[in-house]
Every structure is written in structure tokens, then in C-alpha cells.
N, C-alpha and C positions, 0 to 999 in steps of 0.2 A: 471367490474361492480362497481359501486361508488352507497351509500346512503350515507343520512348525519346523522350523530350523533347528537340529538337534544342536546347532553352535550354539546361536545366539539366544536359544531356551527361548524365542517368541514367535508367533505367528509370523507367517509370509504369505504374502497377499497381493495382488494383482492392483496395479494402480499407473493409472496414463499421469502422468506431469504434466503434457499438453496437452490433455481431452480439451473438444471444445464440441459444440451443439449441444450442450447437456440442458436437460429442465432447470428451468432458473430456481433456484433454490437447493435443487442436488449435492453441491456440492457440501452441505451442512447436514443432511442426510447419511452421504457415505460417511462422512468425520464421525457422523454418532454411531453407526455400524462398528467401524475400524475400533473404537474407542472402548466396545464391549468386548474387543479380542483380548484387551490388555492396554497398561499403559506406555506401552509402545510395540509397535508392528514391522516387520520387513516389506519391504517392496521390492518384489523383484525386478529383473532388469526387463523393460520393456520396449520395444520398436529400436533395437540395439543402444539405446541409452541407458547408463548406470543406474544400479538398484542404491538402495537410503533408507534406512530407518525413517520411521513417522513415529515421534511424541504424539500422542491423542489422550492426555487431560490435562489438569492445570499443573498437577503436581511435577507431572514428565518435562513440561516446557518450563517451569521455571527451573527446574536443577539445570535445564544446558543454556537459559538465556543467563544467569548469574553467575555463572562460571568457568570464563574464559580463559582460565590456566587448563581447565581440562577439554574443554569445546572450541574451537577459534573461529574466528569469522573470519581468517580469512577466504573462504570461500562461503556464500553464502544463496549460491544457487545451488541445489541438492543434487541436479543432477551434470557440474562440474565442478568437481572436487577439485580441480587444478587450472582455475582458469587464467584466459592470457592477460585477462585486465585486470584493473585495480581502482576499483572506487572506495575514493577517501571521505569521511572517513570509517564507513562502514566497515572495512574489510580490513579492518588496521584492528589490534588487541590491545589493551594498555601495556605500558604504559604511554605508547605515542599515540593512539586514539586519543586518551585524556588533552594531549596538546592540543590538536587540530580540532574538540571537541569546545576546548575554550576559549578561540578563539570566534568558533562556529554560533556557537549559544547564544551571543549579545543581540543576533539578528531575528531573535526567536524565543524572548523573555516575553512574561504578559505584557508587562509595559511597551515592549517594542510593536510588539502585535497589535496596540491599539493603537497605536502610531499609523499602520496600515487602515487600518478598520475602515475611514473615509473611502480613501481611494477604493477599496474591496468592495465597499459597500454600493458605490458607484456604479463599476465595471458590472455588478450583479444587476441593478435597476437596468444598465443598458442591455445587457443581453434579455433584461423580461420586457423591453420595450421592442425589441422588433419580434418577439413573440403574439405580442398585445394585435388582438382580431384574427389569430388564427385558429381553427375548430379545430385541429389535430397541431404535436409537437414530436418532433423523434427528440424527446429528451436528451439521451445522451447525447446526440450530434447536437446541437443547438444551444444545449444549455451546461450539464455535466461534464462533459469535456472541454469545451472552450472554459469553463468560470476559472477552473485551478491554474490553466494554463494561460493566460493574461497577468493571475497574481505572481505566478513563479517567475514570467518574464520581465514583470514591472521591479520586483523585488532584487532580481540579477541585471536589471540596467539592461536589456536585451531589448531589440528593436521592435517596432508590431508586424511589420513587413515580414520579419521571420515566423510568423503565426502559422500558415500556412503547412511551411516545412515542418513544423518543432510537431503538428497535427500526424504527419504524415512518418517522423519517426516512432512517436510517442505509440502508435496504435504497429507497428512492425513490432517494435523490441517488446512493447507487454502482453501483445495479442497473437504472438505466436500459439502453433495449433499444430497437434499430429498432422492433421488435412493441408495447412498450406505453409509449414516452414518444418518439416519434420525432424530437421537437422538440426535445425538455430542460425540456419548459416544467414536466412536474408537478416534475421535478429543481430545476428555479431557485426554485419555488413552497417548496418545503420547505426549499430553503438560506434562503428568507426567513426562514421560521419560524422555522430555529436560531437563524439571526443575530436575532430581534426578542427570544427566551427567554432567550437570552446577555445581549441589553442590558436584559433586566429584572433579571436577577441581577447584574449589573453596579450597577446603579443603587439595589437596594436594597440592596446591604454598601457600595454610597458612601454613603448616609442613613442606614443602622445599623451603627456599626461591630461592634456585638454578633454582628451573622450571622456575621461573617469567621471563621475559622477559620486551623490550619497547611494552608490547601490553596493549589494553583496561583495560583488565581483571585481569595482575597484577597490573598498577595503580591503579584500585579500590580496591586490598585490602587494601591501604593505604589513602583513604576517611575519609573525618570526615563529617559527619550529624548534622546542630545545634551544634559542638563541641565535638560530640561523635562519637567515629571507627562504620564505618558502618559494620551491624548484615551479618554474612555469608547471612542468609537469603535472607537480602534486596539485597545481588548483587544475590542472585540465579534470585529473581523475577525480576533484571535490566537483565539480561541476556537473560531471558526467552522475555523480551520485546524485546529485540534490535534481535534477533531472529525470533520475529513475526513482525519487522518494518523494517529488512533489508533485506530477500530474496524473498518474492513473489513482493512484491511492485514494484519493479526493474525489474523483470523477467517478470510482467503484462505486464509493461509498456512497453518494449521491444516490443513484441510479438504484444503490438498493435502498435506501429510506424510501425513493420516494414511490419506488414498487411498491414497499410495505404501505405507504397512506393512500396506494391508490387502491387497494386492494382492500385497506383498512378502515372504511369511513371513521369509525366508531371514534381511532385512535390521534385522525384526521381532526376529527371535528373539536377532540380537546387543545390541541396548536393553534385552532382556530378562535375558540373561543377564552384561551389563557393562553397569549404568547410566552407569558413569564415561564411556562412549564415547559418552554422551549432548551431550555442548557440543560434538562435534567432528562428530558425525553432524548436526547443526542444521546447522553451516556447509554440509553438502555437500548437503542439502537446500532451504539458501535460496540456492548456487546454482544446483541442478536446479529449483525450482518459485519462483522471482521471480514474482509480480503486479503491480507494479508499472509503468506506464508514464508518466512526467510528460512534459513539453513545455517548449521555448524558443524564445523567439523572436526572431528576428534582426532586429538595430540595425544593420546599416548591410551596404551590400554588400560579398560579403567570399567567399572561398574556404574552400571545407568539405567535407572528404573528396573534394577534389579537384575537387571541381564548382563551378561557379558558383550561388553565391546569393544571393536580394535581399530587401534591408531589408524589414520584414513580415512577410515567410514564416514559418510553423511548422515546427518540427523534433520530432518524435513521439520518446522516447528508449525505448525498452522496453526493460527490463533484462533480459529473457528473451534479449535476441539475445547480453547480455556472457554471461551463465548458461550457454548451450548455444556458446557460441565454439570449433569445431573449433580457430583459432589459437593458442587458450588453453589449453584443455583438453583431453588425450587421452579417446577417448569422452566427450563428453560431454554423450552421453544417458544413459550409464550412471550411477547412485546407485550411488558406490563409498565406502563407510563406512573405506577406506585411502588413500584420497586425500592425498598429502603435502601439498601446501600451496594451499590455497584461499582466493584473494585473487577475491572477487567484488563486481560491483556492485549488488548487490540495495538496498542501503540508498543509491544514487547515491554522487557524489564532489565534493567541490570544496567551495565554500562553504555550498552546501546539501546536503553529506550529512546522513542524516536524525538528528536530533536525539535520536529518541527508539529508536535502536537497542540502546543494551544493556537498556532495560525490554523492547522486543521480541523481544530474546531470552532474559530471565527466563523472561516470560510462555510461551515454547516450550518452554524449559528444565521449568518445573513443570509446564505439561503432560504433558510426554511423560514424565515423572517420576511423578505420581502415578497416570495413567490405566494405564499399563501396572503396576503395584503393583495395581491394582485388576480390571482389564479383559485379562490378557496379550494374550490369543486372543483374534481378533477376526477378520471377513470381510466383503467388501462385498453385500449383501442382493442388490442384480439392478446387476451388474456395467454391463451392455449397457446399461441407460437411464440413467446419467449423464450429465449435459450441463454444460458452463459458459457464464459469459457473457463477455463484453468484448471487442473489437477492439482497445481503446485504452487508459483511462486505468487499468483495473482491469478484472483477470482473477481470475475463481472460479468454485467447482464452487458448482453453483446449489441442489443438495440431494444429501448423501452419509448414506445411511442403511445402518447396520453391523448387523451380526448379532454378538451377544456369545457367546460359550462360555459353558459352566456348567462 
């Protein structure tokens, strides 16, 4: 259902943030509906949660990801425009974003990333070895989820013994859902947690410098800020960021490539037969299945995609509306593995493009690398009862369970 808001001259439009049992692929569906209303839509307020504009093409999302004198991040969940945390350095505007962003970046240059690639490369063979002689895999459980959350833990010096737990927040704070957290509240509850386990591990490599190690997380306690030692604080809330920006993102993503090649023999069979077309098929997959939707929100009244908007408001940015851009891309519902040139915003733009995109695309890179060496043939077990979750900040298939060949 769409009226128009005589304010803000655009469509308003009905839309959950936390739908979940949707058809796996829906939600790139609605994106392309929303999309034909204009280049940006209202949301109204729904299950007493705040309404937000939605950018839906590429044009609308890049004037608010390049523009953080007139959009800010700091809030960048859509549907709290005022929130009580503060993950660094996401939710920081330059110019003190640009600080914590360079000191951030060394951990996250190519070069550094193939520094990782061994040890990645590993962790993936073992997770496809206690796979190896099973007829069926819950994907996600077994292999999508755990693969990013091993790297994110190795790469912050964090223990393995905390796997368990990091499993058990990670799927609370991104898996929220009208039906079983309608509030946010078990989701706020759990970011406490990370952020209080953070500032214990924080506080004891400041008291022992013996624990520190070559990981993330003792290099930052030796950061300077503008010239001043960065606050325990501000790495609890860098932590709690790189927490929420490096394991569901990864695990989405998975989960839906490998829907699309289970579904897709055709597409399948060319990975198989030219691994080399393997880094350039990743491109055109993470512009077909982007999960990602962040938020900005607007400092001062101001024109945006042509409409009137006012200081406050949120702007919902889903990267699935650049992904699937008739403007952009010819079909582009179609996964075309010859696609010439794929300039996507899956990983955003501007000052906060994401930091940690080329490990993100390692981590895609040796997957889809070692599993098909191991797994070629593969099929989706009961196609029909797939479902994913997310309206808003994060979109994934909620459980994708595959049938292996012999």
C-alpha cells in the first residue's frame, strides 16, 4: 500500500524492519517494487517503531553515503535515530572518523589480508572436513556462520573457547524479528554483553602487557586519537563495531551465493570448471545478493532526491536497491558470470565504505575455492521452505540446508 505524504512530496509505504519468515529472495523483490514508487519512499511507523525514509536506486544512495556534512552517521540503525551506543568508528563523521579510520585500515590493506589468507584458508578446509561423508549440511549452522566468526576472532586475538558465546550473540543482536524480539530489547541486552566482554579484555592486556599479542585488539591499545591514547572506552565501542561489521555480513553473504549455485547448476558448473572466474563471479554475486542496509541521518533541512527533508529524519540506505538498479544494470536480476564491468555498492561509498572489504572478499574467494574442490555437486534439500529474515539493517536466509553428491 503506497499514499503520498503531501510534506515530503513521496510515497509512504508500509514496511516491517524486522519482518522475518519472508520467501528467501523477497526481500530484493520488494526493493524493486519500492523503487518504482520513486527514488525515495516513506515508511511509516510500524509495530510502534519509528518511520524513515528509504533511498531505492543508486543515485538516491549515493548523494546520502558521500555526504556527511548533510547525513550523519551517527545513528545508523533506521529505526533509532537516537541511540544509547556508539560504535566506533562507524557512527563517528569526519573529521574524527578519518582518525580512528587510520589507524583502523593497516589491519585491512590487500597486503595485510594476505597475510591472513594461510591461516583463513585453513580454518575453511577444517570446517569442510568434519563436513566430509555427510548426505545433508545446514549450511548456515555448520559452515556460513562459524567460517567469518573464527576469522574475526583470530584476527582480534580472542579466545576459541569464546566461539560458542560470540554464536549465541551474534545470531540475538542480527536476528532480531517482529515475532521474537519486537522491541530490540533482548538485541540491546546482548550488545551490552559484548560491549562489557570487550571492556574486560580490553582492561586486562592494559594490566598485563604479557596477554597482548600481533592482534587487532592489542595494537589498539597503543593508538593515539588527534594525539591523545585512545579511551578504553572508545576501543570497547571499536570492538563492539567490528563485531557487528564482521560476522553476519559474511555468513549472509555466503548463504546466499551458495543458494544461488545450488539452485543454479549452470552457474555452478562454470566455478567448477574455471576457478580463475572465481574473483569476478564474487563481484557479480555481491551485486545480485547485497545484505546490507545501514542508515543516516539528517543534520539540517535540506533537499534529497528531490524531496523535502527535515533535520532528524532517517534515511534507510539498502544496498540491494544499487544491486538490482534497472538504471545501472541491464537485467539485473539476472547472475551473469560475463558481466563487463561491475561497479557496485554492496560495501557503501564515501567515507564509510566498509573497511574490511577485501578480507570479505578473501573469505568468499577461499570458500567458494575450497568447497567446490571438495563438494562440486550440490542441491538445496526442500527448496520450498526457505525463508529469510530482515526488512532493514540485515537480510539473510535463516537456514539453507544442502544435499551433497557422492
Amino acid at each position: 500500500m503506497s499514499v503520498e505524504n503531501t510534506q515530503a512530496k513521496c510515497p509512504v509505504v508500509e514496511f516491517d524492519y524486522l519482518q522475518g519468515g519472508c520467501p528467501v529472495n523477497s526481500g530484493f523483490e520488494r526493493m524493486t517494487e519500492l523503487a518504482k514508487l520513486g527514488p525515495v519512499v516513506e515508511a511509516e511507523s510500524h509495530h510502534g517503531l519509528p518511520g524513515f525514509l528509504i533511498a531505492t536506486n543508486t543515485e538516491s544512495l549515493t548523494e546520502a553515503f558521500q555526504d556527511p556534512q548533510r547525513f550523519s552517521s551517527h545513528s545508523v540503525i533506521a529505526i533509532e535515530p537516537d541511540p544509547e551506543y556508539l560504535m566506533i568508528p562507524v557512527q563517528l563523521d569526519p573529521p574524527i572518523h578519518s582518525a580512528w579510520r587510520k589507524n583502523l585500515a593497516p589491519f585491512f590493506t590487500p597486503a595485510r589480508v594476505r597475510e591472513y589468507e594461510e591461516g583463513i584458508r585453513a580454518r575453511c578446509i577444517a570446517l569442510i572436513d568434519a563436513i566430509e561423508g555427510k548426505d545433508t549440511v545446514d549450511f548456515t549452522e555448520e559452515f556460513a556462520v562459524p567460517f567469518p566468526n573464527y576469522v574475526f576472532m583470530e584476527i582480534l586475538g580472542l579466545p576459541e573457547e569464546k566461539f560458542d558465546q560470540f554464536m549465541v550473540w551474534e545470531n540475538t543482536i542480527m536476528h532480531a524479528t517482529t515475532e521474537n524480539d519486537p522491541d530490540r530489547s533482548r538485541a540491546r541486552q546482548a550488545m551490552v554483553e559484548v560491549a562489557t566482554y570487550f571492556g574486560e579484555v580490553i582492561a586486562s592486556r592494559r594490566a598485563d602487557p604479557s596477554l597482548r599479542s600481533n592482534d587487532l585488539i592489542s595494537a589498539a591499545l597503543e593508538w593515539a586519537i588527534d594525539g591523545e591514547p585512545a579511551k578504553d572506552e572508545d576501543l570497547q565501542n571499536l570492538c563492539m563495531f567490528l563485531f557487528i561489521a564482521g560476522l553476519d555480513t559474511v555468513a549472509a553473504q555466503l548463504a546466499a551465493i551458495f543458494h544461488h549455485l545450488a539452485s543454479h547448476p549452470e552457474n555452478r558448473s562454470r566455478i567448477i570448471d574455471d576457478p580463475e572466474i572465481i574473483p569476478h563471479a564474487i563481484e557479480e554475486m555481491l551485486r545480485a545478493f547485497p545484505n546490507v542496509a545501514t542508515a543516516r541521518k539528517v543534520v539540517a533541512d535540506t533537499e534529497f532526491a528531490g524531496i523535502q527533508v527535515k533535520a532528524g529524519q532517517m534515511i534507510l540506505l539498502p544496498t540491494s536497491a544499487a544491486g538490482r538498479d534497472p538504471n545501472v544494470f541491464d537485467n539485473p536480476d539476472v547472475v551473469d558470470f560475463d558481466r563487463d564491468v561491475i561497479r557496485h555498492l554492496t560495501f557503501g561509498a564515501g567515507a564509510h565504505r566498509c573497511v574490511g572489504s577485501h578480507l570479505a572478499r578473501l573469505e568468499l574467494k577461499v570458500a567458494l575455492e575450497e568447497w567446490h574442490k571438495r563438494f562440486p555437486q550440490y542441491s538445496l534439500e526442500e527448496p520450498d521452505a526457505i525463508t529469510e529474515h530482515g526488512g532493514g539493517a540485515q537480510t539473510g536466509i535463516d537456514k539453507l540446508r544442502l544435499t551433497l553428491a557422492k
